[in-house]
N, C-alpha and C positions, 0 to 999 in steps of 0.2 A: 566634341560636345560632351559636355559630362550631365549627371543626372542633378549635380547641383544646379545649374542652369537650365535647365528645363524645370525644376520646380521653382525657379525666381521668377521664370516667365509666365507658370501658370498662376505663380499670387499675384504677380503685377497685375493681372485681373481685377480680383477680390481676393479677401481671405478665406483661406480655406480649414479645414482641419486634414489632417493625414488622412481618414478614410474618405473625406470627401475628392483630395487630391487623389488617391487612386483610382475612386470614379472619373475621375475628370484625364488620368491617362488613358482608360479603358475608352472613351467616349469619345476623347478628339485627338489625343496625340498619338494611340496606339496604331496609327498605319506608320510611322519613324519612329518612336520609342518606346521600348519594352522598360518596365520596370513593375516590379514584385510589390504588394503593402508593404511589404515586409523591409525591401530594399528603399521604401521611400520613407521608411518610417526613420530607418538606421540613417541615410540622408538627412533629414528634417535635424535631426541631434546634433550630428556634424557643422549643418551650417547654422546653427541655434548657437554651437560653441563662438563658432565664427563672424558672431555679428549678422549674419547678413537675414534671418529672421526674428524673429521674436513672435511669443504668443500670448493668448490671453485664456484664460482658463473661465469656460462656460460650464457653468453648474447643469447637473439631467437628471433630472426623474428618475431611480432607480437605476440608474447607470453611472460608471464613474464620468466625471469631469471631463469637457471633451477641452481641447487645446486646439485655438484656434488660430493659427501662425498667419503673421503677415510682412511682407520685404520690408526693411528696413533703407535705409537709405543707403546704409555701406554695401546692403544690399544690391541696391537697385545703381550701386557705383561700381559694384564689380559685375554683374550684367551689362553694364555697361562696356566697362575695360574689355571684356569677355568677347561682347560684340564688335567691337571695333579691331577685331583680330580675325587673320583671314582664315579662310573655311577654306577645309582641306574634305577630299574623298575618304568616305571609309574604306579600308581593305575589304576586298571579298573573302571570304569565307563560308564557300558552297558547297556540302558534301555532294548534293547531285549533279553538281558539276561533275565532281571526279568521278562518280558514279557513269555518267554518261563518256567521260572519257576511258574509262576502263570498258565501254562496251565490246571492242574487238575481241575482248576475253572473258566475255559470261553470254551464257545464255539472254539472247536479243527478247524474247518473251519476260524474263525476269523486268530487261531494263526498262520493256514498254508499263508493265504494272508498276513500279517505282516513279515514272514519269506520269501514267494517267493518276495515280495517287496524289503526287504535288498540286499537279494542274486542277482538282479536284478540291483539292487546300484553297487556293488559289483563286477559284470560281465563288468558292465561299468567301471567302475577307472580301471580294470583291463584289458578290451584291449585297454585302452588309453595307459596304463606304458608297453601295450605288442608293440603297436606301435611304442614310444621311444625307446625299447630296439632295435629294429630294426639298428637303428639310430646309435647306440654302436657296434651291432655285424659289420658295416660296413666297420668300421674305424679296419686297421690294427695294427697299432701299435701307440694307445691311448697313450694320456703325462696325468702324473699323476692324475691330476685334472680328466678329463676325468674317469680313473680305479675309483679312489672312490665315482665320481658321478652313477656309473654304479654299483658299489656296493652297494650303497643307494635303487638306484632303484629297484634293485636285492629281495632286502628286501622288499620293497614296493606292488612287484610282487607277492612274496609269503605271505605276509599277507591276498590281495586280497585273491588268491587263497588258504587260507584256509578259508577264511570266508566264500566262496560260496561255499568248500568240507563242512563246518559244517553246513550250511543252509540246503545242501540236504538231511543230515544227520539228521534234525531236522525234516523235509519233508517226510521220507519214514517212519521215525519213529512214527509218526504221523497218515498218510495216512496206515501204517501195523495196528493200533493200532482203527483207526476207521472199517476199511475191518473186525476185528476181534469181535467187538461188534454192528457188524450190524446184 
């Protein structure tokens, strides 16, 4: 998945402008995609050059010119193309992974503060996405867009919440394992 299609997908919405698209990753797609203004700005150019947005230039008050980009159709044909290609796993890339696999050789005290620290990370993104769900179960009869952002989230939920079931997991395992050679 690249960050050009993830912002086709969030115009296929409405149109956006660049800072209101970073609001809009912060809000619904930051529990699977990270992306910077910064990096969404330098995107936005890219697929500007490439057809696949286009914008309209809204006059402001004492502010410059906001640019309000919206899918194009060649757009919304390589979203397309895009979509219809199969979806692979990403690689992990987990320092506290190896962290916890290098425990036989550090200080078990270290590893457990390293893991309650994560799981701690973890507790938080997780009752922020328990918070928005709230938001979801509200509403009775969600229109499409809605159901799949809630299905996003869904997923977002339960990643949280196994990484802080496996932290604790790493935690008792640990904390049994010092109790045992004391």
């Amino acid at each position: 998945m690249t960050l050009a299609h993830t912002i086709l997908t969030v115009l296929s919405e409405a149109p956006h402008s660049g800072y209101d698209l970073s609001k809009r990753f912060e809000e619904s797609v930051s529990c699977f995609w990270k992306a910077s203004q910064q990096q969404i700005y330098r995107e936005l150019s890219k697929i500007e050059t490439q057809g696949w947005v286009t914008y309209e230039l809204v006059p402001q008050q004492g502010k410059p010119d906001k640019k309000l980009y919206q899918i194009t159709n060649v757009g919304k044909q390589e979203l397309l193309d895009w979509y219809a290609q199969p979806s692979t796993p990403t690689p992990i890339r987990e320092d506290l992974l190896v962290k916890v696999l290098a425990g036989p050789y550090v200080p078990r005290s270290l590893l457990i503060q390293q893991v309650k620290a994560r799981q701690a990370l973890h507790q938080k993104k997780l009752d922020r996405y328990l918070e928005k769900e709230i938001c979801f179960q509200q509403v009775e009869a969600p229109e499409p867009a809605m159901q799949f952002r809630y299905l996003t989230l869904r997923r977002g939920i339960r990643y949280e919440q196994e990484w802080i079931d496996w932290c604790q997991e790493v935690i008792d395992t640990l904390q049994a394992d010092t109790s045992k050679s004391s």
